[in-house]
C-alpha positions as CSV (number, residue, x, y, z in Angstrom):
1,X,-19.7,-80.1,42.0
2,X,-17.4,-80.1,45.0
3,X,-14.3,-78.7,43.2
4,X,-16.7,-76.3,41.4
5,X,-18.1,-74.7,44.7
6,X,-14.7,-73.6,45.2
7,X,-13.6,-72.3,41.9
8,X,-13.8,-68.8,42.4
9,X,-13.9,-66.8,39.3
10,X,-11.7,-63.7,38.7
11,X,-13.2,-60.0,38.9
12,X,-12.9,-58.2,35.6
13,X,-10.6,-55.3,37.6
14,X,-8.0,-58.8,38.3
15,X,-8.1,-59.4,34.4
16,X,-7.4,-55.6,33.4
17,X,-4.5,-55.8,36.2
18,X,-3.3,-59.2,34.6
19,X,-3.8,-57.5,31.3
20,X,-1.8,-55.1,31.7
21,X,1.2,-56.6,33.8
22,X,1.8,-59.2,30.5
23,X,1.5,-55.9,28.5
24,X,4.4,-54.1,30.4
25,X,6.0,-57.7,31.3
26,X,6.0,-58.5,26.8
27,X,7.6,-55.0,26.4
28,X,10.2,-55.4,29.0
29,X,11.3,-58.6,27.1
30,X,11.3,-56.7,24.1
31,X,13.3,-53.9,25.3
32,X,15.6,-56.7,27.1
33,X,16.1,-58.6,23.9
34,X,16.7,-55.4,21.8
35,X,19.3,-54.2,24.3
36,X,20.7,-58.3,24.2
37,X,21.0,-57.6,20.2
38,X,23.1,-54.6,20.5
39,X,25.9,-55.7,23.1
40,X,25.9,-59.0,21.8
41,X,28.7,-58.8,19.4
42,X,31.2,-56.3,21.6
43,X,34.1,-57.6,22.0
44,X,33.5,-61.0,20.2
45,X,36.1,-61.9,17.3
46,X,34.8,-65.5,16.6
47,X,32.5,-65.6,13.4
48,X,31.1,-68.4,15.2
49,X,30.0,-66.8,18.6
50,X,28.7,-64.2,16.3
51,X,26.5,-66.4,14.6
52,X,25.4,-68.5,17.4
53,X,24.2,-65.4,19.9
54,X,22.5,-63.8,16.9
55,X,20.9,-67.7,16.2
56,X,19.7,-67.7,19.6
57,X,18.4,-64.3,19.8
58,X,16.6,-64.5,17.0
59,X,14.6,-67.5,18.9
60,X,14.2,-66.0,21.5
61,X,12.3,-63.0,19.5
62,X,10.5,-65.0,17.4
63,X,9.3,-67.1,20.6
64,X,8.7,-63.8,22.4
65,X,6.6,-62.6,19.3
66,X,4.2,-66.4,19.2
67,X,3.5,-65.6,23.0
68,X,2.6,-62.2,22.3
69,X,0.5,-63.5,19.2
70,X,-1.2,-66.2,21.8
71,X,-2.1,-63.6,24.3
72,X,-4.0,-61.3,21.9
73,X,-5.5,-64.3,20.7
74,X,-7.0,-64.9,24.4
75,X,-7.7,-61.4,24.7
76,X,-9.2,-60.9,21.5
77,X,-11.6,-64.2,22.9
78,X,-12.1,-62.1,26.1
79,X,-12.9,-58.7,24.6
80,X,-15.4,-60.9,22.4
81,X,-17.1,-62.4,25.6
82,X,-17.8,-59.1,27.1
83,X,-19.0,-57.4,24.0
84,X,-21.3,-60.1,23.2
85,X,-22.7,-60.4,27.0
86,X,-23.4,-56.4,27.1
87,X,-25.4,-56.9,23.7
88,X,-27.5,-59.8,25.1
């Protein structure tokens, strides 16, 4: 019961700001890795590089796209929570 005396929970207004930071901060890596994709082959003559920058840009999106997936998931849980406490 100590520790939980001095959990102090977050205000709704600090969830909309955290909200929307990893909304502009998941677009920004989007943009980033986009931008990454397009230069990544200038001036490269190796088949090999080629393939391996693409290889690891590709994980990069598709682990960019599961965190995305995770955060709606935990928003989704969040929006939830608020619907169901204004019904109640």
């Amino acid at each position: 019961s100590h520790i939980m005396s001095e959990y102090v929970r977050m205000t709704d207004t600090e969830r909309d700001q955290i909200d929307q930071d990893a909304q502009v901060f998941m677009r920004t890596c989007a943009d980033a890795i986009h931008q990454l994709r397009a230069e990544a082959h200038k001036g490269v003559q190796s088949a090999q590089v080629k393939e391996h920058r693409t290889a690891v840009l590709d994980f990069v999106e598709d682990y960019l796209k599961r965190v995305c997936k995770l955060y709606s998931e935990q928003r989704a849980i969040r929006v939830k929570r608020v619907i169901d406490k204004k019904r109640l």
